[in-house]
PAZATI-188869 format. One record per residue: residue in one letter; x, y, z of N, C-alpha, C, O in turn; residue number from 1. Coordinates in steps of 0.02 Angstrom, whole numbers. Each point is the difference from the previous one (the first is absolute). Layout:
[atom 'a' [X Y Z] [X Y Z] [X Y Z] [X Y Z] NUM];
...
***
This chain:
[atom 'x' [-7721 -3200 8258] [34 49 -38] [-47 60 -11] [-57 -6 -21] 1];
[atom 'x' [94 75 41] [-61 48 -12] [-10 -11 -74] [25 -42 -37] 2];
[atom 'x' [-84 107 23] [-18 25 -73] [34 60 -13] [2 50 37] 3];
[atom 'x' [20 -55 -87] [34 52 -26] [-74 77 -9] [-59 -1 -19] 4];
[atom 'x' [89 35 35] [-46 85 -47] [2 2 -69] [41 40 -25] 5];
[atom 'x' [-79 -77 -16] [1 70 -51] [-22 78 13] [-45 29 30] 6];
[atom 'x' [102 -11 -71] [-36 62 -7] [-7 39 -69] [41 26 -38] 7];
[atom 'x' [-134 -38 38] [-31 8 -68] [-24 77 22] [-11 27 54] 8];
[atom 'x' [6 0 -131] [-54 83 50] [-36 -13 -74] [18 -11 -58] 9];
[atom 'x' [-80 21 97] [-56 -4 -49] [7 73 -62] [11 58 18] 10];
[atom 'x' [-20 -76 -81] [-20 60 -59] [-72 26 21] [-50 -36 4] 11];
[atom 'x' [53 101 7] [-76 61 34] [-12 8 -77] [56 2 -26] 12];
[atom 'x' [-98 3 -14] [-6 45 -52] [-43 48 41] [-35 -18 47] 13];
[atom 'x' [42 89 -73] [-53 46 18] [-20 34 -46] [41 39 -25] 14];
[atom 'x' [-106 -42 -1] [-21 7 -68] [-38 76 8] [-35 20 -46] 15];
[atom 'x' [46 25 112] [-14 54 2] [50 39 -16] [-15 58 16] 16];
[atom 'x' [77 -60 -45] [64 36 16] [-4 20 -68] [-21 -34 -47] 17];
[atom 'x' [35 75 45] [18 42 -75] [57 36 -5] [14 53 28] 18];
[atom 'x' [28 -93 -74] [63 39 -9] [-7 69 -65] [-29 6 -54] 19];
[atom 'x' [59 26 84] [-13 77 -49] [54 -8 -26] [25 51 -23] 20];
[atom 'x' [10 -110 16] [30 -20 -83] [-35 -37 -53] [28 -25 -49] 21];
[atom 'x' [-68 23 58] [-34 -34 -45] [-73 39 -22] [-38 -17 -45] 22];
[atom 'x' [30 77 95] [-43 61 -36] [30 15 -69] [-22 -13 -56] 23];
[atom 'x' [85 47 79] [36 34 -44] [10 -48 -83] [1 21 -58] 24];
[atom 'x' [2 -56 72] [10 -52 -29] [-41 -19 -80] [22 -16 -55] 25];
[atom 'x' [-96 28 82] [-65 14 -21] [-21 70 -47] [-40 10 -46] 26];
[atom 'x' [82 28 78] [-7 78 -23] [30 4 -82] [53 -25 -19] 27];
[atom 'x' [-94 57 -17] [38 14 -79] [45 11 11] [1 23 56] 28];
[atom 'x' [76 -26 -91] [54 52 -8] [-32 52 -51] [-49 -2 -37] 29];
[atom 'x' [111 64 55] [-6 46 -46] [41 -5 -70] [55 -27 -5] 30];
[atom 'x' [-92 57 -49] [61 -5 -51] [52 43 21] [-10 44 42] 31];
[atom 'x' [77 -58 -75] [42 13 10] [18 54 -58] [-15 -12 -58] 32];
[atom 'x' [51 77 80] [-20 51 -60] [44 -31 -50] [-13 17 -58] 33];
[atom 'x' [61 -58 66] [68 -9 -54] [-50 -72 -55] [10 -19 -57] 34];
[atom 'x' [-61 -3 105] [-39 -35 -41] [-56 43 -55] [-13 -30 -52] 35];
[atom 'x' [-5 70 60] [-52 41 -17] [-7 -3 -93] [-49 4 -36] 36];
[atom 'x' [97 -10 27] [24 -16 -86] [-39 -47 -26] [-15 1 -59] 37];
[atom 'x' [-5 -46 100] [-34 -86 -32] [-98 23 5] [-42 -24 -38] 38];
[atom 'x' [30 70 87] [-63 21 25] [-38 42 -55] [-58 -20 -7] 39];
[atom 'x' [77 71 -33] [-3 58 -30] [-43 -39 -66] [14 -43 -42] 40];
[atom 'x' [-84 91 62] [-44 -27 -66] [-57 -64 50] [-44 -28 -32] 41];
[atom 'x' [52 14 92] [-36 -60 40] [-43 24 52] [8 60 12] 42];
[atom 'x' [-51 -90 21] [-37 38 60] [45 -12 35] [36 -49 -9] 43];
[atom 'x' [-24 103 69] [31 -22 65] [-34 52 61] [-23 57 -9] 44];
[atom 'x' [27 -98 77] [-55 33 57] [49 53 3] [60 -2 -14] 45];
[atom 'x' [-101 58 37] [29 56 16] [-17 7 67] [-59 12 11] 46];
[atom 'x' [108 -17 52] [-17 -3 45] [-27 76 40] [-48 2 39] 47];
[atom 'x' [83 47 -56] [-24 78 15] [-81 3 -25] [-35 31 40] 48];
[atom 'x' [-2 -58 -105] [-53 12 -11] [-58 -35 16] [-56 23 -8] 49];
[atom 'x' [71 -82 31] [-11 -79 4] [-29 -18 -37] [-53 -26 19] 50];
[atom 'x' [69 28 -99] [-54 -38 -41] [62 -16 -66] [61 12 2] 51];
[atom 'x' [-98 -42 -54] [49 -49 -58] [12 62 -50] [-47 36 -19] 52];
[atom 'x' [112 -26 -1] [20 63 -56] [48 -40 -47] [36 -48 15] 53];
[atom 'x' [-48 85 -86] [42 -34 -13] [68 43 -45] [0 44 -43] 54];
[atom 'x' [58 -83 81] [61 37 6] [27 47 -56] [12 -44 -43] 55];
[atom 'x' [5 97 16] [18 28 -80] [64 16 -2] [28 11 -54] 56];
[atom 'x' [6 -7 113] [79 29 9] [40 23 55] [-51 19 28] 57];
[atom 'x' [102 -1 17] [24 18 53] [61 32 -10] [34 -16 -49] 58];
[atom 'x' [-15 60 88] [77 18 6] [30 24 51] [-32 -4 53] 59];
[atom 'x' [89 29 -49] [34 8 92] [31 76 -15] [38 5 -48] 60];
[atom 'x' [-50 40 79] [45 51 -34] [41 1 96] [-37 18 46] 61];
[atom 'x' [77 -29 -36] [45 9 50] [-39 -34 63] [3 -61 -4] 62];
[atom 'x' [-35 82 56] [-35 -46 59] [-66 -19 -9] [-29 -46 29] 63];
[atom 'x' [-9 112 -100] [-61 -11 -13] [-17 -57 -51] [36 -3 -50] 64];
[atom 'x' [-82 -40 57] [-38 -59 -35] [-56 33 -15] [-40 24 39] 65];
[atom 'x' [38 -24 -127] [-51 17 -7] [-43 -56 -51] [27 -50 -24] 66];
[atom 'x' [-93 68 12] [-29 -72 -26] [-64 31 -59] [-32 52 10] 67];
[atom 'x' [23 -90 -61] [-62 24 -17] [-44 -75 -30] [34 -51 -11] 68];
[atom 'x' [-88 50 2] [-54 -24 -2] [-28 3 -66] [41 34 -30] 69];
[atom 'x' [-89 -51 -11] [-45 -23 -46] [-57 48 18] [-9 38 -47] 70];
[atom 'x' [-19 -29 83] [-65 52 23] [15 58 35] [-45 30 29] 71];
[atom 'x' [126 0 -25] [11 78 -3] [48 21 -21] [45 -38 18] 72];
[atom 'x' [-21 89 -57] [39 27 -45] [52 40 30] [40 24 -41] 73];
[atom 'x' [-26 -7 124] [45 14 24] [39 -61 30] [-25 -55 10] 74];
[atom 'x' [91 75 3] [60 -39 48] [-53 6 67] [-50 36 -3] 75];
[atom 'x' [66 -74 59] [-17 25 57] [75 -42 53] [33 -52 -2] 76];
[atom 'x' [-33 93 30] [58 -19 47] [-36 -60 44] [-56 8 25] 77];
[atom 'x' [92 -66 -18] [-24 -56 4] [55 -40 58] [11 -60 -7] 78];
[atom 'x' [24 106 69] [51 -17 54] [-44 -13 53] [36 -24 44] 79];
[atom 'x' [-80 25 -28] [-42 -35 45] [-69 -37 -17] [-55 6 27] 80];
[atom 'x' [74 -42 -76] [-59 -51 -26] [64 -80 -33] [60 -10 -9] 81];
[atom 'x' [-119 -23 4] [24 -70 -32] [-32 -30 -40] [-61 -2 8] 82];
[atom 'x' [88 -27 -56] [-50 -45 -54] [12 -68 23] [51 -14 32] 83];
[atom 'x' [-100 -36 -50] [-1 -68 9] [-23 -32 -36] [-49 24 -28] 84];
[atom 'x' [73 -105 5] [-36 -35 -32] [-59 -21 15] [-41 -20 -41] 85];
[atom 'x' [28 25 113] [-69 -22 45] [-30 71 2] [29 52 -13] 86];
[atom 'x' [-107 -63 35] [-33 52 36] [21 -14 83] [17 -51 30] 87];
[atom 'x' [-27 110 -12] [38 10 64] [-50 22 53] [-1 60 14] 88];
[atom 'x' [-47 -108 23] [-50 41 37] [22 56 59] [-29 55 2] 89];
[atom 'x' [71 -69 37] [-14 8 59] [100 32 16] [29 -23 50] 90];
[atom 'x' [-4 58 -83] [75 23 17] [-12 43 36] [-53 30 1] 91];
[atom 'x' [113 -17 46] [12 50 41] [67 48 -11] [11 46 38] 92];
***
């Protein structure tokens, strides 16, 4: 009587493979401005400056976000920066 085939296929792990879902993954989120309410009065990273500030107030007047800080006394328009609960080395 022949032998039957299995047919097994061996599990490869390849422990060089890096999924760039699981970079991302790793990466701080940003706060979220509708969160920003719970932050106010706390350090948070300032990613435009890259160092720890701590938060005093924010507001939106139509497309502009503006933000202010504990260590300067103006608004500064704040639409291409991010705050984080993490320090953030290395964003692009």
């Amino acid at each position: 009587m022949p032998k039957k085939k299995e047919n097994k296929t061996k599990q490869v792990k390849n422990s060089k493979k890096v999924d760039s879902g699981d970079e991302q993954e790793n990466k701080p989120q940003a706060i979220e401005w509708a969160e920003l309410d719970k932050y106010i009065g706390k350090p948070v990273w300032d990613s435009r400056e890259k160092e720890w500030r701590v938060l005093e107030g924010y507001k939106r007047i139509k497309n502009t976000l503006s933000i202010t800080f504990t260590d300067i006394q103006d608004w500064q328009s704040f639409n291409d920066g991010f705050l984080y609960m993490e320090e953030v080395e290395n964003e692009k």
